[in-house]
C-alpha positions in Angstrom: 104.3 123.3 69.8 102.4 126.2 72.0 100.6 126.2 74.9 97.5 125.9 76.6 96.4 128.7 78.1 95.2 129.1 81.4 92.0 130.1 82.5 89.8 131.0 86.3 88.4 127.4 85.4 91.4 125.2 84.3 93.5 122.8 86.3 96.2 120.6 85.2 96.9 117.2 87.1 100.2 115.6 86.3 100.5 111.5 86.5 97.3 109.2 85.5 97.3 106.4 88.9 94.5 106.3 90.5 95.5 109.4 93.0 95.8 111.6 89.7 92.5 110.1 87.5 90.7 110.8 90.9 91.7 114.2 91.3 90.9 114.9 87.5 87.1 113.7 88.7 87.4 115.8 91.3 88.1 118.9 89.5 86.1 118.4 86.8 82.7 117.7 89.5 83.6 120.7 90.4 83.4 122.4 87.2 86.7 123.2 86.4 88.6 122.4 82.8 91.0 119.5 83.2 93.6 118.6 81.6 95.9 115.4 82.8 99.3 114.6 81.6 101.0 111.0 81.9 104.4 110.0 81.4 103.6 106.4 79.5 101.3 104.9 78.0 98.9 103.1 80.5 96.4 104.5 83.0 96.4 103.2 86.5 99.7 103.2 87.9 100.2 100.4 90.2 96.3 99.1 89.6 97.2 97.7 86.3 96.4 94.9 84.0 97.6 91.8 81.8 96.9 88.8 80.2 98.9 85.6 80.8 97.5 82.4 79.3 94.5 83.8 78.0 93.3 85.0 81.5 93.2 89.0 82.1 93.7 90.0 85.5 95.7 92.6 88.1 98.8 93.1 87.4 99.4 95.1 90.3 96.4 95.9 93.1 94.0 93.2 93.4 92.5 94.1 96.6 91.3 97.2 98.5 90.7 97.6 102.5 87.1 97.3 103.4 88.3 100.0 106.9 86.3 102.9 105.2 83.6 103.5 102.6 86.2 105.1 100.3 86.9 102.6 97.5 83.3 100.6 97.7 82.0 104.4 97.2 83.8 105.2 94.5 83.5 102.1 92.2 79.4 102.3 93.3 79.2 106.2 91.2 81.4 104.2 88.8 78.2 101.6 88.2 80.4 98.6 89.8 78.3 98.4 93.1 77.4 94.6 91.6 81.1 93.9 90.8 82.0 93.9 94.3 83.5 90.5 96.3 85.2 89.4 99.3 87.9 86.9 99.1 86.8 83.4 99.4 87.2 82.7 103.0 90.2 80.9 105.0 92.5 83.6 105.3 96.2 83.9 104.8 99.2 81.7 106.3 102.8 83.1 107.4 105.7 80.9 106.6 108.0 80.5 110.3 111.8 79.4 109.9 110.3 76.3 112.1 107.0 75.7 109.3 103.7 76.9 107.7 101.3 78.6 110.3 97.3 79.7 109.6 97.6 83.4 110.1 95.9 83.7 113.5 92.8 85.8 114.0 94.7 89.4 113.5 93.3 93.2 113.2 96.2 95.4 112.3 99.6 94.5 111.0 99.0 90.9 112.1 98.9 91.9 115.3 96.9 89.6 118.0 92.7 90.9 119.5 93.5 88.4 121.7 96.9 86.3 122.6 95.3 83.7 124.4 93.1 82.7 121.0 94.4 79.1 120.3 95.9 80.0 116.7 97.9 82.5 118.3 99.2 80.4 121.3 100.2 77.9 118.0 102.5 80.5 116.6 103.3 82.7 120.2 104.1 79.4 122.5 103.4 79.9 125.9 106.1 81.8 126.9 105.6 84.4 123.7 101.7 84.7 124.9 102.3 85.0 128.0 104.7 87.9 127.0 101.8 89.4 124.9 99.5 89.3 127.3 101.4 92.0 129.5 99.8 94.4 127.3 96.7 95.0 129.0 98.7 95.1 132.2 101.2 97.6 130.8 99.8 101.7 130.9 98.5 103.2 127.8 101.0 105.5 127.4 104.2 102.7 126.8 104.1 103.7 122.7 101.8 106.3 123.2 104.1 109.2 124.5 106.4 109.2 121.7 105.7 111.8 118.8 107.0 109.0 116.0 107.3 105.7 116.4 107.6 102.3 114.6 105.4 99.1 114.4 108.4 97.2 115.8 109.3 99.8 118.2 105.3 99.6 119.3 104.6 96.1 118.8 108.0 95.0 121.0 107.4 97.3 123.8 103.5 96.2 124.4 103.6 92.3 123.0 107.1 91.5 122.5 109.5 89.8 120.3 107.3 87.0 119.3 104.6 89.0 118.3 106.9 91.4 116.4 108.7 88.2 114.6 106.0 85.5 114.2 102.9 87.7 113.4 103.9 91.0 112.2 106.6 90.9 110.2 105.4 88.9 107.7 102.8 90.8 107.4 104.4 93.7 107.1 106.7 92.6 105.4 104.3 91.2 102.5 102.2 94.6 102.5 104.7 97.1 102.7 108.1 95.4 101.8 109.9 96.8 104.2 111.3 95.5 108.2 108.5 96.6 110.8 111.8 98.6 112.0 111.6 101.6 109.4 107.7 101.7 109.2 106.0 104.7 111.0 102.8 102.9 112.8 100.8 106.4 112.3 101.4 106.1 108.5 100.8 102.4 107.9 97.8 101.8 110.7 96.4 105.1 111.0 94.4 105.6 114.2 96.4 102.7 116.1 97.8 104.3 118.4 94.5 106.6 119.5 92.6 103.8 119.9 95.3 102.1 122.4 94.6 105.7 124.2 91.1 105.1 123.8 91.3 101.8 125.7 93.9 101.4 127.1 96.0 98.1 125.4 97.1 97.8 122.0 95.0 94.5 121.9 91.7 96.3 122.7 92.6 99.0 119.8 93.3 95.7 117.4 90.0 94.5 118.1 88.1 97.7 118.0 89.2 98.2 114.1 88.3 94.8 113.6 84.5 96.0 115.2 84.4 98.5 113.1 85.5 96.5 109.8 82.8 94.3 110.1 80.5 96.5 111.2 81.5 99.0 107.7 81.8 95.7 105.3 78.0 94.4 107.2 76.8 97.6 106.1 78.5 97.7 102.3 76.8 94.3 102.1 79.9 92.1 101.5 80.2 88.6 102.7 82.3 88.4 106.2 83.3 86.0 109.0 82.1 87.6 112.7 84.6 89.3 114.2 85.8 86.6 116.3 86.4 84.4 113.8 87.4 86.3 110.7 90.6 85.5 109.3 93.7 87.2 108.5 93.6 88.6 105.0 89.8 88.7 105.5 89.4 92.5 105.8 89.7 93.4 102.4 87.7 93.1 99.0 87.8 93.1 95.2 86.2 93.3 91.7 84.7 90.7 90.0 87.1 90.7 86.6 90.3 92.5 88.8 90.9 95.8 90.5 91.9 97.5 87.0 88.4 97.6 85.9 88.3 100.9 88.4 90.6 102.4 86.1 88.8 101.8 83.2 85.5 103.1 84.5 87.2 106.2 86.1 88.9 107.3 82.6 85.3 106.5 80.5 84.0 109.0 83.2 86.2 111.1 82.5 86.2 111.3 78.7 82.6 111.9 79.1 83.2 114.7 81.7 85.3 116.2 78.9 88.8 115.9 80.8 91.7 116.3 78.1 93.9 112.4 78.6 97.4 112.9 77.3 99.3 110.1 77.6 103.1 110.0 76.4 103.2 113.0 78.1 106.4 113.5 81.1 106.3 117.0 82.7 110.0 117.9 82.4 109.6 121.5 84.5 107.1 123.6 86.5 107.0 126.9 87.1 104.8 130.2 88.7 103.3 132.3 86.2 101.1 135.5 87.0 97.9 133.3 86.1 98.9 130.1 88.0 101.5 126.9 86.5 103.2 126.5 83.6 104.3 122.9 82.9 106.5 121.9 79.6 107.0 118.7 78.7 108.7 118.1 75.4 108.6 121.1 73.9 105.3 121.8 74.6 103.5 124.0 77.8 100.4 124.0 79.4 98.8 126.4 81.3 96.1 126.1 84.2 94.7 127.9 87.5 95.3 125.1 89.8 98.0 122.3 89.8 97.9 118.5 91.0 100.9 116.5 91.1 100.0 112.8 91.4 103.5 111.3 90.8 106.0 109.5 93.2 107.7 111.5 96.3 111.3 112.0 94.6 109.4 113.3 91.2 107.3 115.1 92.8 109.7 117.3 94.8 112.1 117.5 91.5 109.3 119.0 90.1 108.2 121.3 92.7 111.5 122.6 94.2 112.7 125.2 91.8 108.9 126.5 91.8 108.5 125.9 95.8 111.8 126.8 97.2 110.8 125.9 100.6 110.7 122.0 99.3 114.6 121.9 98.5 116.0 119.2 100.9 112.7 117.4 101.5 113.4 115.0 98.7 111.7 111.6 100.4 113.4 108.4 99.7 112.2 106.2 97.1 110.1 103.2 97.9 111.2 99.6 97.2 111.8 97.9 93.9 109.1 95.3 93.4 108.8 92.6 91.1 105.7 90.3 91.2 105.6 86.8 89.2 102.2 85.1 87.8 102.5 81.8 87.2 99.6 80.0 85.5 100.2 76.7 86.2 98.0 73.2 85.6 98.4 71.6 88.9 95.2 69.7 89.9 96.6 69.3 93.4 95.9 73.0 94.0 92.5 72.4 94.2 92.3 71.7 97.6 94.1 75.4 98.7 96.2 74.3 100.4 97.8 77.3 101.9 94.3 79.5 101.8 94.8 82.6 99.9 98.1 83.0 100.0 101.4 83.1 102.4 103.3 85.5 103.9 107.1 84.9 104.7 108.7 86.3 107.9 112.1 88.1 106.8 114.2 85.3 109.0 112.6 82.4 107.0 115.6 80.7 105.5 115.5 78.9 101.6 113.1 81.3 100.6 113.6 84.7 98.3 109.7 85.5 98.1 108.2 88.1 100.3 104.5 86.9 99.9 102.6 84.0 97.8 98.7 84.9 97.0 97.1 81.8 95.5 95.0 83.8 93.5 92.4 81.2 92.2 91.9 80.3 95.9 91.3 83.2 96.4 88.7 84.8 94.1 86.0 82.9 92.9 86.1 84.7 89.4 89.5 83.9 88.5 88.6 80.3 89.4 86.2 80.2 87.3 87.6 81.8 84.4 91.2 79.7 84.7 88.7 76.5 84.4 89.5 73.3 86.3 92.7 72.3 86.9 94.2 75.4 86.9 95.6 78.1 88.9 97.0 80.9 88.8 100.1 81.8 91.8 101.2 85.2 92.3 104.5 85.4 93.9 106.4 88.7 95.0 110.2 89.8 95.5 111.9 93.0 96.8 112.0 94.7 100.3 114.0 96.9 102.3 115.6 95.2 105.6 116.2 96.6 108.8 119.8 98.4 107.4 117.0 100.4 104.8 119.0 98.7 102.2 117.3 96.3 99.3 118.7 93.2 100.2 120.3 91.4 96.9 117.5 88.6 95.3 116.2 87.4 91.8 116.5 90.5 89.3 116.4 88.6 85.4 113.0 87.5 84.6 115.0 83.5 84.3 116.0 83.8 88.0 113.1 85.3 88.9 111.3 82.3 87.3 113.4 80.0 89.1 113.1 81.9 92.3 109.2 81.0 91.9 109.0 78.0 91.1 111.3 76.8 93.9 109.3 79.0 96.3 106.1 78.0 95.1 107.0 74.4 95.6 108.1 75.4 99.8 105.3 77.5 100.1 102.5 75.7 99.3 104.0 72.0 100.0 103.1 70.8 96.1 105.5 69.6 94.1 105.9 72.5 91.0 108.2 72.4 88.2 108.7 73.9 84.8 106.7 71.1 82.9 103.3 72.6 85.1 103.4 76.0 83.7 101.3 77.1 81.0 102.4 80.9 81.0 103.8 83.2 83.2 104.6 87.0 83.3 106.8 89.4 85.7 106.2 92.8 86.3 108.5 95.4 87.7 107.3 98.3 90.0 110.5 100.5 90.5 110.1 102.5 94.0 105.9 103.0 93.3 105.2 101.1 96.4 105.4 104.3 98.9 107.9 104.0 102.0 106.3 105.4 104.9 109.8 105.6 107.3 109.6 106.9 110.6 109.8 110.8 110.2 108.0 110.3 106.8 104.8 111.5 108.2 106.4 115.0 109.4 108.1 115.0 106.1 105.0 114.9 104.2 103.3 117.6 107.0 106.1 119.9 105.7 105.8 119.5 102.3 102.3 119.5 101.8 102.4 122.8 103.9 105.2 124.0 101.5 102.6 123.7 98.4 99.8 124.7 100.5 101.5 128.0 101.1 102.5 128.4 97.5 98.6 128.2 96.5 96.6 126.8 94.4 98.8 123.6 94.1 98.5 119.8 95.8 100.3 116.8 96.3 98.5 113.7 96.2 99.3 109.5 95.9 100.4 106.7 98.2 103.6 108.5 99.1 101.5 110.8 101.2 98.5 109.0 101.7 99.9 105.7 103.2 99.9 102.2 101.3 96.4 101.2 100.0 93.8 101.9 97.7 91.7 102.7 100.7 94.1 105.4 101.9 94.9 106.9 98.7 91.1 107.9 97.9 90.3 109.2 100.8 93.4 111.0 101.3 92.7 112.3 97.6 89.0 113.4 97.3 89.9 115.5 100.7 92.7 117.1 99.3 91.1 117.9 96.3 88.4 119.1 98.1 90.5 122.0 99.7 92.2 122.9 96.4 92.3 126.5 95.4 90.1 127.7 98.7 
């Protein structure tokens, strides 16, 4: 095969998630030629699709963070303004080695506006909020001063060890998959830490987010509790029909803007030419001016090294394996939601392999009413990395994962589930796609995006640079894009 030759006006994006399909709109608004290259078949990356007993829905994102405009803006130029919905309200639980808890009213991470707040004193016990409420006595610069830091690191030093073991790592756990231990605060709650500058205890920064949350969802018109009372789980929202009908209102836009969708298509090698990138991928090349590489961290820098020297040893570590189970089950007994929207299971929590439960149907009101009475629909997750950074050993075969479900379905949401309830089920694998955002991964990132930066007219984009979260990763994007080939 040739090439494609490369022009003032062309770009080339390589991978077709949600960071790349973005860029590609990005480029082409701006009046460049795009073409976009993707290894398989789907669009979408981890906001995906499938159908399990004749009900279509996410088979990977199903929610995005309501914190900034960024996703409600998009899917509004996308014409789903009217598609979007909060989750019905009662918020998450957190599954304790000592019982089921209501996830108290939380900000960030699962960590406590105020420690004294009855829920919280439930989960804390006196002695733990007691402990937490040192923060506001504590100066602001105890997890302040440091240049990196962790939740846990954070979260121990103002609240303490309950705080850190009760309330945010199950949480954190359940979101990112990985012990609160490894995470970099700055990466997974952006802005944290300036706000406990700003006033002075890491509660007070908790519960000016929240402000602000409401106050941005009040103004995007979505239904929410006040800021006192809203729920864990509450601050987020979703599409009527699932998440992955952004992905297929981003690629019909961009058919229509004339982008060139190759699918099937895995860059095997980049490299500099006089006019800009060269990229082959199975015998054939492709040219272009300007270069987006939308793929995980480790591809990413494969790709880039030879072609960006100063990338060789920045190779960032692969984010955990995840596999997520649907279970579609006929259990009347569900109807009463027993668990809200879902659980989250703190690491120590013995008896039980899943990370996080989200009881989807009791959850969104469209799935409800599409699965009919009667029935519901369970979403159960597996994989994260411990405190060690190792993936601790669990379900892998789609039998034992089945099993695995079931039996933590059952403990999770105190109903009695077994084989003979299920109408269909499904498991899907995402192999290191969630991004791991270590301690020292945020300097990482600085580097390398510097490193392509320098080489010109080339970015790096996705949730291994962004931070976890729909939210983050379009923002993160459309402002990288937006610097691209100045």
């Amino acid at each position: 095969m040739g090439s494609t030759p490369a022009g003032a006006g062309t770009a080339l994006v390589l991978g077709g998630g949600i960071s790349g399909l973005l860029s590609a709109r990005e480029l082409a608004s701006a009046g460049h030629q795009v073409t976009l290259l993707e290894a398989g078949t789907e669009w979408g990356g981890c906001v995906g699709s499938h159908t399990v007993a004749g009900l279509t829905m996410d088979s990977g994102a199903e929610s995005f963070a309501t914190r900034t405009n960024a996703v409600a803006g998009l899917a509004a130029e996308l014409g789903l303004a009217g598609s979007i919905v909060p989750p019905r309200p009662g918020g998450a639980w957190a599954q304790l080695p000592d019982g089921p808890r209501e996830l108290p009213k939380t900000g960030v991470l699962g960590i406590p506006a105020n420690p004294w707040d009855p829920e919280v004193r439930r989960s804390l016990g006196l002695f733990g909020t007691l402990r937490a409420s040192l923060d506001r006595l504590l100066p602001a610069s105890v997890g302040t001063s440091d240049d990196v830091i962790s939740v846990a690191a954070l979260v121990k030093a103002r609240m303490g060890t309950r705080v850190l073991e009760r309330l945010v790592a199950p949480v954190v756990g359940g979101v990112h998959s990985a012990d609160p231990g490894l995470l970099d605060v700055d990466m997974v709650a952006p802005g944290l830490r300036n706000g406990l500058r700003r006033h002075g205890s890491l509660a007070a920064a908790v519960s000016a987010q929240r402000r602000a949350r409401v106050a941005s969802s009040a103004h995007k018109g979505l239904r929410q509790e006040s800021a006192g009372a809203a729920k864990a789980g509450s601050a987020v929202a979703g599409l009527e029909r699932g998440m992955h009908t952004l992905v297929t209102a981003l690629v019909n836009d961009l058919r229509t803007a004339g982008v060139v969708l190759l699918s099937s298509t895995p860059a095997s090698s980049v490299r500099r030419t006089p006019e800009g990138w060269r990229v082959t991928s199975a015998g054939a090349s492709f040219d272009a001016a300007l270069l987006v590489v939308a793929v995980d961290g480790p591809s990413a820098v494969e790709l880039l090294e030879d072609a960006v020297p100063a990338l060789a040893g920045r190779k960032p570590p692969a984010g955990p394996d995840v596999k997520l189970v649907t279970l579609v089950l006929d259990k009347p007994e569900l109807d009463s939601r027993p668990r809200g929207t879902g659980v989250l299971v703190a690491p120590q929590t013995p008896g039980i392999e899943a990370k996080a439960l989200t009881h989807a149907t009791g959850k969104w009101d469209w799935l409800a009413a599409a699965a009919g009475p009667g029935r519901h629909v369970v979403r159960l997750s597996y994989g994260r990395v411990d405190g060690a950074g190792e993936q601790p050993g669990g379900p892998e075969t789609d039998a034992e994962l089945l099993a695995a479900s079931l039996h933590d379905a059952q403990a999770l949401l105190g109903v009695v589930i077994g084989q003979e309830d299920v109408l269909d089920w499904d498991v899907v694998r995402w192999q290191g796609s969630l991004p791991f955002a270590a301690v020292g991964h945020r300097a990482r990132v600085a580097e390398i995006r510097q490193a392509c930066r320098a080489a010109g007219d080339l970015a790096v984009v996705g949730g291994w640079v962004a931070g976890n979260g729909l939210a983050a990763v379009v923002s993160d994007t459309i402002e990288e894009i937006g610097t691209l080939g100045r």
